[in-house]
Structure formats: structure tokens, C-alpha cells
VOGU-3710 file (C-alpha; in Angstrom, 3 decimals, decimal comma):
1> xxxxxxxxxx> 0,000/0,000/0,000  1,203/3,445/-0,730  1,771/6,260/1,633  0,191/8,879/-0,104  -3,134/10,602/1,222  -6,620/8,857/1,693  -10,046/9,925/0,687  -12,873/8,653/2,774  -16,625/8,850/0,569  -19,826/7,894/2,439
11> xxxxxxxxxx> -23,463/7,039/1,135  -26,224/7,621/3,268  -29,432/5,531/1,652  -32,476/4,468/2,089  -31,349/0,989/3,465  -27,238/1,207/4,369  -24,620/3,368/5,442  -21,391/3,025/2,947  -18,334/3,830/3,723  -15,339/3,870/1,147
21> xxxxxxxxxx> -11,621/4,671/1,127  -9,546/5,580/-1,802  -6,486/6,488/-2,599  -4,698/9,323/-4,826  -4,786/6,859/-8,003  -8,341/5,840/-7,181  -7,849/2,528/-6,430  -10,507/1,224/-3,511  -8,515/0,709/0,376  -11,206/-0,172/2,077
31> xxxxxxxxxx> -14,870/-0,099/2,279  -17,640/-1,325/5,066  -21,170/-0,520/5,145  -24,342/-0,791/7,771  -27,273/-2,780/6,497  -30,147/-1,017/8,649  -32,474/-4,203/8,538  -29,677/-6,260/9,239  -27,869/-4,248/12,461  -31,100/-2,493/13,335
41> xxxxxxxxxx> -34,737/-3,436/12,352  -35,986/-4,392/15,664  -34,614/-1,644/17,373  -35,896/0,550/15,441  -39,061/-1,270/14,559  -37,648/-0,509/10,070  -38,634/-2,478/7,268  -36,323/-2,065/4,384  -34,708/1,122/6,017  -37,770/2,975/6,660
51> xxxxxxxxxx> -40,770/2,969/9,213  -44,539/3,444/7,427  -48,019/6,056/8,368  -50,178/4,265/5,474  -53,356/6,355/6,390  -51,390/9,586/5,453  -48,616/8,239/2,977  -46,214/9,182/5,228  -42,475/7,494/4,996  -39,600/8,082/7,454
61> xxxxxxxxxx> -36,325/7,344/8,817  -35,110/6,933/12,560  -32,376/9,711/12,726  -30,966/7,934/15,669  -30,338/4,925/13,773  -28,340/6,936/11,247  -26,902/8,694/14,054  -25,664/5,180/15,406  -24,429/4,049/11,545  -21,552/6,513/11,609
71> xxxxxxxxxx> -20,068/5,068/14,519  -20,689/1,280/13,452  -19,446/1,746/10,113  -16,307/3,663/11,282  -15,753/1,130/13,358  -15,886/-1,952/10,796  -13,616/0,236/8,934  -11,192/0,320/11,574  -11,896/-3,559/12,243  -10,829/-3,939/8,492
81> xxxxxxxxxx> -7,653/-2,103/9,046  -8,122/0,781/7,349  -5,411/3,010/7,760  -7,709/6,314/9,069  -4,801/8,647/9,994  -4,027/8,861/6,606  -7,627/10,198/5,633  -7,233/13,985/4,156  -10,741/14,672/3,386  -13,735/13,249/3,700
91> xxxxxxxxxx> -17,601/13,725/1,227  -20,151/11,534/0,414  -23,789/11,620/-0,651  -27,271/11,516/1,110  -30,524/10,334/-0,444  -32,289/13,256/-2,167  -34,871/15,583/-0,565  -34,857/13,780/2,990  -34,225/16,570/5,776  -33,345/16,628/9,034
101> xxxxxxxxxx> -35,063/19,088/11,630  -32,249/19,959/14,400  -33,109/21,960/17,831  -32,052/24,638/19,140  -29,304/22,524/21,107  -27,754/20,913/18,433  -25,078/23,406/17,662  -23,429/23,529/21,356  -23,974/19,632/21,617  -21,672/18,560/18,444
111> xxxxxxxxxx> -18,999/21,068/19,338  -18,574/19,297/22,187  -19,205/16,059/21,973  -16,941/13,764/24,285  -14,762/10,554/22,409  -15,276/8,605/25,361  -19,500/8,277/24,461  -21,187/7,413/21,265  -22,645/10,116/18,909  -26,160/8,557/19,912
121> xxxxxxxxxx> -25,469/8,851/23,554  -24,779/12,646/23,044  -26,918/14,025/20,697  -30,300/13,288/22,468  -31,999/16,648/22,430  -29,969/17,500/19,231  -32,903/16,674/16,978  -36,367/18,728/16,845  -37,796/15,110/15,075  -36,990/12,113/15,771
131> xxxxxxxxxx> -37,710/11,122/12,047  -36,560/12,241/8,552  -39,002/11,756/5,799  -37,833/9,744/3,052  -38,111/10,066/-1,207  -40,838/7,256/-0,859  -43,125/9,591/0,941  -46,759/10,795/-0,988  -48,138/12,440/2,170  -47,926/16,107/0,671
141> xxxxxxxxxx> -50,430/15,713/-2,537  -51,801/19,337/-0,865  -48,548/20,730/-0,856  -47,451/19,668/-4,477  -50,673/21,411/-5,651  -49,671/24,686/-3,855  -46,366/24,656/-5,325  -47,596/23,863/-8,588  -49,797/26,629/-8,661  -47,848/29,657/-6,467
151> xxxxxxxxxx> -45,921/30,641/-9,642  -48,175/30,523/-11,945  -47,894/27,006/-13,045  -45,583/23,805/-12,824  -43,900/24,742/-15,949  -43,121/28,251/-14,598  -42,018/26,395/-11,021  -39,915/24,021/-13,612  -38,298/27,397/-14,721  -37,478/28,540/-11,207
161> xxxxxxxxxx> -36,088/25,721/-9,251  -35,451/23,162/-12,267  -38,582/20,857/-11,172  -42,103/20,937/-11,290  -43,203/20,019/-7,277  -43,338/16,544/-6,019  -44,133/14,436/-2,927  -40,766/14,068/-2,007  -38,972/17,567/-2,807  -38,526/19,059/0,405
171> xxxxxxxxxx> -40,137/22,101/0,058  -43,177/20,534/-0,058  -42,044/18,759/3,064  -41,040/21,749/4,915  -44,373/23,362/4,159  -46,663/20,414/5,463  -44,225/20,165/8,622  -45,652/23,874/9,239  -48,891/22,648/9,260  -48,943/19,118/10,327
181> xxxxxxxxxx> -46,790/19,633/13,020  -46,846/23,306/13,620  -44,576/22,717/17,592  -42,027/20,876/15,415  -41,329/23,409/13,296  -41,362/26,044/15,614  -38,620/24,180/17,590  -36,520/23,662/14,804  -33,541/25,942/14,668  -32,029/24,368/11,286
191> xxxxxxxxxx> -33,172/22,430/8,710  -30,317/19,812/6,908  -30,970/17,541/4,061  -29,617/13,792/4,298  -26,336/15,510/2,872  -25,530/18,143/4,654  -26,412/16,247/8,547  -24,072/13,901/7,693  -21,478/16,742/7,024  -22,652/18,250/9,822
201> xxxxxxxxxx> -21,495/15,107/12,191  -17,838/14,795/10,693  -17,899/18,917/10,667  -18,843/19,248/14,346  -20,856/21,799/13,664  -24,322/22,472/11,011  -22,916/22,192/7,385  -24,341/24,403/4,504  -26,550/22,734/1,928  -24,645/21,607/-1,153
211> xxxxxxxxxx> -24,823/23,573/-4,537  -26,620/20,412/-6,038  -28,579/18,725/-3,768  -30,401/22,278/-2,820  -32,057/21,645/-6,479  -33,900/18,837/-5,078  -36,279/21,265/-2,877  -38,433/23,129/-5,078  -37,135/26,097/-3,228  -33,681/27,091/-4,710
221> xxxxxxxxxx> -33,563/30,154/-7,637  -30,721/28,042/-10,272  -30,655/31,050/-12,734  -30,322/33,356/-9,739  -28,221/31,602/-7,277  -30,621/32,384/-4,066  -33,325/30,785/-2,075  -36,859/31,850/-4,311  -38,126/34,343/-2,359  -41,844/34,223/-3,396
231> xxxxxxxxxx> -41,581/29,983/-2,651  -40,435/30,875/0,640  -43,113/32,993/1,652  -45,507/30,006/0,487  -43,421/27,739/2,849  -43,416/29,925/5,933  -45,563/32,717/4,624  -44,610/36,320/4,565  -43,822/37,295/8,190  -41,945/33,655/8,646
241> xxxxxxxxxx> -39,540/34,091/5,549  -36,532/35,557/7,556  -36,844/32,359/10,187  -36,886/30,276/7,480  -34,086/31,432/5,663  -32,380/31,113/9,106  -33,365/27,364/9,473  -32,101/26,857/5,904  -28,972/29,204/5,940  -26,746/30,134/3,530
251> xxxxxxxxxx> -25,661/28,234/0,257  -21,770/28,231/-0,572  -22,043/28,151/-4,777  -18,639/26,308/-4,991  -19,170/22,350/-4,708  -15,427/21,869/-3,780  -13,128/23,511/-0,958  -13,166/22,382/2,588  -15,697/23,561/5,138  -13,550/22,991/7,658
261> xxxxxxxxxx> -11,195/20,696/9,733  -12,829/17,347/10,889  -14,920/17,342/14,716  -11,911/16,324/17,447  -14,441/13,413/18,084  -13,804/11,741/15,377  -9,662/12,255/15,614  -9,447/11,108/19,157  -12,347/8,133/19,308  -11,246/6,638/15,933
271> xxxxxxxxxx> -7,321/8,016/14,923  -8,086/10,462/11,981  -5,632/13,382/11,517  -6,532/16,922/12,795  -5,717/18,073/9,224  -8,567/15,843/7,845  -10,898/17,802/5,540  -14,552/17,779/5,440  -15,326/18,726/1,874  -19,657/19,618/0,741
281> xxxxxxxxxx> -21,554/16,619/0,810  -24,551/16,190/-2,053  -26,634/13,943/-3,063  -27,335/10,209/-3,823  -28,285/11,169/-7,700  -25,158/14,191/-8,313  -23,176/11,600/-6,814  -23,892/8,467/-9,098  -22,789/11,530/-12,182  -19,513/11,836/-10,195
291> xxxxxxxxxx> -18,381/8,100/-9,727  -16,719/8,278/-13,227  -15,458/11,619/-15,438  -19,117/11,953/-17,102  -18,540/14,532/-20,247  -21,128/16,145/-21,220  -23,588/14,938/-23,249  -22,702/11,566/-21,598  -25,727/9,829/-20,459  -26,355/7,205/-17,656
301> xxxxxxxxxx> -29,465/4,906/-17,284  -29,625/3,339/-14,105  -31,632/-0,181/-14,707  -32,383/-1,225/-11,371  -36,359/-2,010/-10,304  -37,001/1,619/-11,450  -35,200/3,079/-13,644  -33,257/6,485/-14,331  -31,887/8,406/-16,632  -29,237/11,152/-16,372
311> xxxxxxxxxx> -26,794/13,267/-18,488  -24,349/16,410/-18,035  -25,513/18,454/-20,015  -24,748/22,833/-20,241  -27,798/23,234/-21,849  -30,619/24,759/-18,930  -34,018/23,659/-20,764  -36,497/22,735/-17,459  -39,527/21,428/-18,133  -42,472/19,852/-15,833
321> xxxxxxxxxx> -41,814/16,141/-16,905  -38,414/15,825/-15,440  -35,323/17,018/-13,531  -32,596/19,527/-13,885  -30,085/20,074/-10,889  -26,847/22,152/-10,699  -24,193/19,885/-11,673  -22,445/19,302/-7,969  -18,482/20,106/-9,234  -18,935/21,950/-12,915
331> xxxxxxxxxx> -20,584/25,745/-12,140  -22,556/26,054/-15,205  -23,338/22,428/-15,898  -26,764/20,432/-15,028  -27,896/17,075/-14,521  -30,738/16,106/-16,501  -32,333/13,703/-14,530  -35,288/11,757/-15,215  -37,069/9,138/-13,708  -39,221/5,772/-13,615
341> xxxxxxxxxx> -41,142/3,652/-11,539  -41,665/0,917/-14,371  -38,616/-0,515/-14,688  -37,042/-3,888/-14,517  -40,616/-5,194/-12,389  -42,455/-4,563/-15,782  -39,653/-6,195/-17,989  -40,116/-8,647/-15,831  -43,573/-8,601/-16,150  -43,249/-9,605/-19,752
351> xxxxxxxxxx> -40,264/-11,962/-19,471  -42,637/-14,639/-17,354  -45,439/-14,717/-20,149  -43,169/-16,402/-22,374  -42,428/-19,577/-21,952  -39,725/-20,792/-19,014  -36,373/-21,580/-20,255  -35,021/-24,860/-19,848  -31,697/-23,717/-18,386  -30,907/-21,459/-15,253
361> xxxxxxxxxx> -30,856/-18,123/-17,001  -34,070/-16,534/-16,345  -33,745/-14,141/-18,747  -32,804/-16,984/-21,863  -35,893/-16,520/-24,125  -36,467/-13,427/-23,530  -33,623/-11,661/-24,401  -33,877/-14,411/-27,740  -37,071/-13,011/-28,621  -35,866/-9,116/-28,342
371> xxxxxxxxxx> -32,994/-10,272/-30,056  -34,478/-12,195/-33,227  -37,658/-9,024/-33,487  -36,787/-6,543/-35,562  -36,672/-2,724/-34,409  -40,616/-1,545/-33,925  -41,657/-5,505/-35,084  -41,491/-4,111/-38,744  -40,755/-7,403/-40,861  -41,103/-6,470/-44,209
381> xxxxxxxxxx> -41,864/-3,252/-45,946  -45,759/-1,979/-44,946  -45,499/-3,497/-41,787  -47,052/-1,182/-38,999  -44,594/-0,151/-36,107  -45,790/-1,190/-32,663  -45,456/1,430/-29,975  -46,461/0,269/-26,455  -46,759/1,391/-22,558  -46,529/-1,070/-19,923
391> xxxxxxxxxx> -47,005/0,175/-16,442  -47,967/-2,171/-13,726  -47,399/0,510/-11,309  -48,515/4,486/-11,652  -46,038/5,846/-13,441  -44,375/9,372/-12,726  -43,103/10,071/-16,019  -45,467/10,267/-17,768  -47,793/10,580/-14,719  -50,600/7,905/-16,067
401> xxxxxxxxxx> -52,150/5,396/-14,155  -51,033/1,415/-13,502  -52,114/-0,528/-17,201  -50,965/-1,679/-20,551  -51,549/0,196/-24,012  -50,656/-1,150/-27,440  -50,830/1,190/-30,520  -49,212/0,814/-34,094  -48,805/3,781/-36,809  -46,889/3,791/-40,172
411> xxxxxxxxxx> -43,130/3,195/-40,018  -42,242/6,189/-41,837  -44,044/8,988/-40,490  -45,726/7,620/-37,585  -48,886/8,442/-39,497  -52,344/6,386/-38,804  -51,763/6,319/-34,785  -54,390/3,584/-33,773  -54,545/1,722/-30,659  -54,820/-2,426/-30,954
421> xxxxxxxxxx> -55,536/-5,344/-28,595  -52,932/-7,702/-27,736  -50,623/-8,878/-30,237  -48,818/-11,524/-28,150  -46,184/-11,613/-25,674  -43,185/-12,437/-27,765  -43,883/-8,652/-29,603  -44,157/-7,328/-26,293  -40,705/-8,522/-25,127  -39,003/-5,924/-27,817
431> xxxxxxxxxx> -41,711/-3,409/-28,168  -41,526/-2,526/-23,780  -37,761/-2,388/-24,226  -37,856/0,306/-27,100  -40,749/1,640/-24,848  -38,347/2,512/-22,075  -35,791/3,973/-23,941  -38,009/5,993/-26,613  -39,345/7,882/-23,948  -35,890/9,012/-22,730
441> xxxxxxxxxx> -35,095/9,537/-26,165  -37,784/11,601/-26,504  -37,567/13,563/-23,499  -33,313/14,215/-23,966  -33,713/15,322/-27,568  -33,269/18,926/-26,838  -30,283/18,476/-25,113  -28,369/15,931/-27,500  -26,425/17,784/-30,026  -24,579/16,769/-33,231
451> xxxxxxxxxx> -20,964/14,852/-32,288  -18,406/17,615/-33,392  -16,096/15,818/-34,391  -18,870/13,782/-37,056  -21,356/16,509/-37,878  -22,595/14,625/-40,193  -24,271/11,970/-38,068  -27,705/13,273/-35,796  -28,112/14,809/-32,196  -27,906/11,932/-29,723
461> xxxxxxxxxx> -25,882/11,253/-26,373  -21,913/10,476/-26,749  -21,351/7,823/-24,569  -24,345/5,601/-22,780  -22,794/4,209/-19,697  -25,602/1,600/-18,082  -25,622/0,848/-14,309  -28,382/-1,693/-12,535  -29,245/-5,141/-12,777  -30,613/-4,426/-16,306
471> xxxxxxxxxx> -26,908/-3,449/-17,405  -25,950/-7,009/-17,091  -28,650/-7,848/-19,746  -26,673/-7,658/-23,937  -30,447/-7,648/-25,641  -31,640/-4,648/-23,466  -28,375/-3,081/-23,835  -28,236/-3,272/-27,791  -32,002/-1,878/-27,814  -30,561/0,898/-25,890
481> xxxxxxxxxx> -28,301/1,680/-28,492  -30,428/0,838/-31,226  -32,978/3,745/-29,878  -30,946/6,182/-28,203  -27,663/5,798/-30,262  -24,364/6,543/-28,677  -21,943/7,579/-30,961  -19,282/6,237/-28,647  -20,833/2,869/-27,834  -22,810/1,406/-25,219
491> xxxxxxxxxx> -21,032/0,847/-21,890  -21,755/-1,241/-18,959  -19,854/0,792/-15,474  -19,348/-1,391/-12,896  -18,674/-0,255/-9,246  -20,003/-2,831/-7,191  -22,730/-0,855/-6,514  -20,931/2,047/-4,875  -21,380/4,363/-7,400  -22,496/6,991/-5,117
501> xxxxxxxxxx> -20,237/6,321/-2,089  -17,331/6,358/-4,880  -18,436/9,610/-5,613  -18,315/11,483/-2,410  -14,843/9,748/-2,673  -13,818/11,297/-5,690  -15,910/14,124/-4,843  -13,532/15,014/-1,374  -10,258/14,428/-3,624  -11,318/16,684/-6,187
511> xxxxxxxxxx> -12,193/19,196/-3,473  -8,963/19,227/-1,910  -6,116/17,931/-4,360  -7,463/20,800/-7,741  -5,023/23,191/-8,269  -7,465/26,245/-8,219  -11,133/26,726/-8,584  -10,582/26,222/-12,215  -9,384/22,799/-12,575  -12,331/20,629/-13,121
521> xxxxxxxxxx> -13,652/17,267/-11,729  -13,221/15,496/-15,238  -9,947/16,964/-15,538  -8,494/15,599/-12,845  -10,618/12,589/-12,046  -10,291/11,926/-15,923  -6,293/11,761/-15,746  -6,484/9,300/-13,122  -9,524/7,108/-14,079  -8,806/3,667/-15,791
531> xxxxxxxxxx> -10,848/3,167/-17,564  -10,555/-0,270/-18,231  -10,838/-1,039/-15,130  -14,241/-0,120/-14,465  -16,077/-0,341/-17,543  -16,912/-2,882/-20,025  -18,172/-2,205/-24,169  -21,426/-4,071/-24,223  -23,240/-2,522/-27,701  -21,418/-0,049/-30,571
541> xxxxxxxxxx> -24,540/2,261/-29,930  -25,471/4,312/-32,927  -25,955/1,861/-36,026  -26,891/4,071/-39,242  -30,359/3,636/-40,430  -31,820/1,690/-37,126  -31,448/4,626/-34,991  -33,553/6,974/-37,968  -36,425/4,219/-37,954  -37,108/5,603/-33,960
551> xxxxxxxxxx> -36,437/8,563/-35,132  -39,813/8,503/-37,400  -41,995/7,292/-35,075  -41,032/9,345/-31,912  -43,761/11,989/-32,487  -46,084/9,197/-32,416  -45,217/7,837/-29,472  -45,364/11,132/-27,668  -49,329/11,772/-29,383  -49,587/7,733/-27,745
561> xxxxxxxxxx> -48,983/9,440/-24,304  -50,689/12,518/-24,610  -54,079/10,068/-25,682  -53,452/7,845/-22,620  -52,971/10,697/-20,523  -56,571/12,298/-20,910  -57,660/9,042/-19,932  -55,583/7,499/-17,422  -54,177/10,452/-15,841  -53,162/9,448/-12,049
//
């Protein structure tokens, strides 16, 4: 092992605490995690990470078990012999829009909190709740509405804070916390997200809100680099703004730097330096965009149960269906982010009408059938193009109801849009695929642009790097590139599935090993990134000819969704 400096990255999520250590070259130490059902469902009564209020849609976190995940996990880390001293800086990532609602005594308690005592034992009356609500939550329908409407309408909210509102932004959260649980807020003399408590632990004192995770609360101005002033007063009305602002505090705009020297706790109870950094924390989703150099127009879909889709982009083009966020290292860069509930449950879905294979691989005939369909299920010339939507659950984007719909139109225009009964299950093994990926196609068009060095080939991403359980899958990831392209190729990124601790990683070396404010994440995480070490070719992406035929028929799928959605809106 070398003797150079250490970088420590943490991800806070729904269901574990991760811890990872890297070194200068970004090669992995050490890592150790928490599994909250594992080390502490029936203490704190959790199922899958989280605790449940069906009547109200309400879903939380125990901030006391997080609380007692830093100091398990720091200790496995030590138990693993992880060399802490060497540690110069520390970042990780939280999940999005979960906050934290600290008292009025938290401040004095975790500057001087005692190494001889756990965090838990110390930070009793720290809290103003005991719980932080998590993404899953739908208790704030009332809220979203509000939102929705205060500017003028979600599109002009989109324009403001780079989202239309939703359950689990924050702002709405803050705003039903007001009312819900009026003697809550009122004691609450700071509000963190998942990010910036965790920072606040290692810090010893409340850490800002990051640059990009503050884009996850339908409250933050992106083109004018303040808290919205008019959403505020909707979240704590007029009179209540300046306590809120308070609560929320200030926003550093710089995503690197140090916010200070770690807590003493954590040098004398576990052996880290004095001259350990704690650099911004952000979230679970800027995070996953930092565990490789992502260029821009790079995309990444994330194939898990859900799925998502996100891209660097410099292009600032908001709009109600999805996501933009400040990029959390590049001022001036976004993430596009989109994302799905129908995911790998409704390929799925499909996979176990056709018949079981005979061998172990689950996935044998379907992937056969995708394979051996041709793009839209156009066979020979005249054929109609199937377009589909399957949704077993409600689906966000768009936001239609749980159901399947099966339309065809002409392959060259999309002309003669008609919708059809069921043509069969071995159709619908291609035809959900392209499904998936034609509406992030359709939805990242605006921000694709021609490659420059091959003008002569169409606007699509440059690289598609996929992540998930679905990335392991060669007929899903050649539909990918058969619909979205990829001038570069289709790339499967594997990193163990710490994509997001290995961010805050990277994230804390960037912060404190760039030259200046000027020298960028992918400049210096690029120069140090094997590549071949971490991701695998899988499809050549853009194939001349196949990726036109989707090209033809994506107006018709979007008239498909606006049709379903004046009758299945949720």
C-alpha cells in the first residue's frame, strides 16, 4: 500500500450506510457498510430502512439509527484495518430531498461532543424530530398542488427551481411540517438535508446545503443563485420568511473547498488526523454523475427495479416532466435527470409470459425473442410499427395510471396512430424495451447535439454508460443503443454498486487535491480514471439507419402518451 493521502466517501441511503476509502490513483482501500435491517430493524421497529403512516402516505427514517451508523461503520472500517490517519478529506452523498429538523441545542452539543461516548449517547436533544421523511413519501399531494400553482404554473415552477413540485422535494415537506406539526417546526432551529447532517457530524458543527442537492427542494432560484423568495413565503408565509431562511442558511455556490477541519471526536475516538478535511456533501443522484469523469452529453441509465436516466448536459431547458439540478463540481453544468417507476418489475412482467427456459438463465428466451424481433416488429416493408406502454405501477413520467396500451402507426411517419388489442407476448418482449428507452429519447432530444467531431451523423448522447441489474442484460443493452444511439458505444460501469459512495470519494479528492477553482472534476478525475478497469463495451450504440427508424416514429409515441394521458391520468 502506498503512503500517499486517503479519501474517505460515504453514502447515506435508504437501506445502508457506505463507507469507502480511496487512494490518490483511485484505487478502492477499504470499504464497510451498515445494512439497517440487518444491524437495526428491531430496534428501530424498520422495514427495508424505513418505518410506514399508510393512512397519510407518510415514509420516514429513525435519525438515531443513522446517528448510530456513523459510529458502526467507522468502526468496521477500523476492524478492516483501514489506515484512518491517513484520511485527508472526507464527502459523500445523502438520499435526495430527505431533511433533518435539528433543535435549538444541536449546535453547542456537536462542538462538544466527548470521544469517550457514542454520537447517539450525546446528541439526544440534538434533533427537533426524531424522524426524517424519506423520497418514498406521498403524504404532501396538498402541498405539491400549492407549489404547482404559487408561480403561476408547474412549468413556470420548472423554470425557477429546475422541477415541477413533487411528494418528495422538500419544500413541499417543509411546508406540510408547518402545518402538520406546527410545535415541530417552531422548535426547529435548522433544517439539513440527508447531505448536509451527515457533514454536519464529521464537521462538528451544522454544514451548509450543497450547490446540487439544494435543487432537489423546489425552493432554490438556479438562474439566480438564491433561495426563491416568493416559494419561501408560500413555505413559511410572509412574516416567517426571515426564520426560514435562518433554518435553511446560507448556500456556498462552490461544490469543492473544505468547510472545515474534521470534529476532534472523530480524531481522538477513531485516529483520523486533525488536518482531515470535510469537503460539501450532495446527493445520492449528483453523486452516481460523479463516480466516473461523465462529459457532457454523456448519459447514464440506471436499470435497477425503477429506472433512471441522467446526463451532463450545459444546456438549462427545465420542463415539468423531469429534472434539472446544478451539476455538484462543474458551475454552469446540469444534470438532466429523469425518472421511472416501471422498470425492470415490468420487464419482468413480460419476461414470465413467455415460456420458461429450460436452463438457469431466467432471462434466456427473452432476451432471444428481443434479439431475433426486428426494431418496432417491422418485418417487411408496410409493416405497422408497434409502440407500447406497460405500467404495472402508476407511473411518474409520464404521470398515467397502472395498465398496458398497445398502438401501431406507419413506419415512416408515424402516421395512422391507432390503438390495438394484444398482439402476443413475444412482440411485447421488444416493443416494452424500445418503450423505455423511446421515452428518454424523446424527453433528452433537446439536449443531445450533433458529435463535433462527425457533424454529419444526428443529435444523440456520446457515450451511454448503463448501471443496474438491467446493465448485465446484452439484448436490453443493444435496444438501448439501437434507440438512443451513442456515438461512442454502449457501456456497462461497474462499481459494485458504490457508485455513489465512490463519488463522495472522488468528490472530497477533487475538493482538496485541484489546483485552483478552475481545474475541473473530469480533468483531474479523468487523468487518473482507468478506464478499463471499471467499464466494459457491451453494444457499438449508434448503427446508421436503425437509430432513424425511432427517429420517425417518436412523435407518435409522444401523441400515444398525450391520448393515454386524458384518460388514465393518475
Amino acid at each position: 500500500m502506498s503512503a500517499g493521502p486517503l479519501y474517505l466517501g460515504f453514502d447515506l441511503s435508504t437501506q445502508q450506510l457506505k463507507a469507502i476509502v480511496i487512494a490518490s490513483d483511485l484505487k478502492v482501500i477499504t470499504e464497510a457498510k451498515v445494512d439497517f435491517d440487518a444491524d437495526f430493524a428491531a430496534k428501530y421497529k424498520i422495514k427495508k430502512g424505513v418505518q410506514t403512516n399508510e393512512d397519510e402516505g407518510e415514509v420516514y427514517a429513525p435519525v438515531a439509527m443513522w446517528v448510530e451508523a456513523v459510529d458502526l461503520v467507522l468502526t468496521r472500517l477500523k476492524e478492516k484495518g483501514c489506515p484512518v490517519e491517513r484520511i485527508r478529506g472526507v464527502s459523500g452523498s445523502g438520499q435526495q430531498h430527505s431533511s433533518v429538523y435539528w433543535s435549538e441545542h444541536a449546535e453547542s452539543a456537536l462542538k462538544k461532543l466527548d470521544s469517550g461516548k457514542t454520537l447517539l449517547d450525546q446528541l439526544p436533544n440534538a434533533f427537533a424530530y426524531e424522524f426524517a421523511p424519506n423520497w418514498q413519501d406521498h403524504s404532501t399531494q396538498t402541498e405539491c398542488d400549492h407549489f404547482d400553482a404559487h408561480l403561476g404554473s408547474k412549468q413556470k415552477l420548472a423554470e425557477a427551481t429546475g422541477s415541477a413540485a413533487h411528494h418528495r422535494f422538500t419544500g413541499t415537506q417543509i411546508l406540510r411540517m408547518r402545518r402538520r406539526r406546527p410545535e415541530v417546526y417552531n422548535k426547529t432551529a435548522r433544517i439539513s438535508l440527508a447531505s448536509s447532517f451527515l457533514a454536519s457530524l464529521f464537521l462538528g458543527k451544522i454544514a451548509p446545503i450543497d450547490i446540487s442537492d439544494v435543487t432537489g427542494m423546489n425552493l432554490w432560484d438556479i438562474a439566480g443563485e438564491k433561495w426563491n423568495e416568493s416559494l419561501l413565503e408560500l413555505t413559511a408565509t410572509k412574516e416567517g420568511v426571515p426564520e426560514l431562511r435562518k433554518k435553511l442558511g446560507d448556500v456556498p455556490l462552490d461544490g469543492g473547498g473544505s468547510l472545515g477541519s474534521i470534529s476532534p471526536y472523530f480524531v481522538e475516538r477513531y485516529g483520523f488526523s486533525p488536518e482531515c478535511q470535510i469537503a460539501p456533501f450532495t446527493g445520492d443522484n449528483p453523486a452516481t454523475i460523479l463516480s466516473l469523469p461523465l462529459r457532457p452529453h454523456d448519459a447514464i441509465v440506471s436499470l435497477g427495479t425503477s429506472s433512471t436516466f441522467l446526463m451532463n448536459t450545459p444546456s438549462y431547458k427545465p420542463d415539468p416532466s423531469y429534472h434539472f439540478m446544478n451539476h455538484p463540481t462543474t458551475k454552469g453544468h446540469y444534470m438532466f435527470m429523469l425518472c421511472y417507476k416501471n422498470g425492470g418489475l415490468a420487464r419482468e412482467r413480460v419476461r414470465d409470459k413467455l415460456p420458461k427456459p429450460s436452463g438457469s438463465d431466467s432471462w434466456e428466451n427473452f432476451n432471444k425473442t428481443v434479439v431475433e424481433t426486428p426494431p418496432l416488429d417491422v418485418r417487411k416493408e408496410g409493416d405497422k410499427a408497434k409502440l407500447g406502454l406497460y405500467f404495472p405501477l402508476p407511473e411518474i413520467v409520464p404521470n398515467i395510471k397502472a395498465g398496458i396500451w398497445r398502438y401501431i402507426c406507419n413506419s415512416e411517419d408515424g402516421s395512422d396512430l391507432n390503438e390495438v388489442s394484444d398482439w402476443g407476448a413475444e412482440a411485447d418482449a421488444r416493443i416494452i424495451v424500445e418503450s423505455q428507452a423511446l421515452s428518454m429519447r424523446l424527453r433528452s432530444q433537446k439536449l443531445v447535439s450533433k458529435p463535433f467531431d462527425r457533424p454529419h451523423l444526428p443529435a444523440q448522447p456520446r457515450r451511454i454508460y448503463l448501471v443496474g441489474g438491467g446493465s448485465l442484460n446484452p439484448a436490453i443493452a443493444r435496444v438501448f443503443g439501437d434507440v438512443l444511439g451513442g456515438v461512442d458505444g454502449v457501456y456497462k460501469l461497474d462499481v459494485g454498486g458504490n457508485a455513489c459512495a465512490l463519488g463522495g470519494a472522488y468528490k472530497a479528492l477533487w475538493a482538496l487535491e485541484r489546483k485552483d477553482a478552475n481545474e475541473s472534476f473530469d480533468d483531474l478525475i479523468g487523468k487518473r480514471w482507468k478506464e478499463e478497469d471499471a467499464i466494459q463495451k457491451v453494444d457499438d450504440g449508434y448503427r446508421d439507419g436503425t437509430f432513424q427508424k425511432f427517429g420517425k416514429v417518436l412523435g407518435a409515441f409522444e401523441e400515444m402518451e398525450n391520448r393515454i394521458l386524458k384518460v388514465a391520468h393518475n
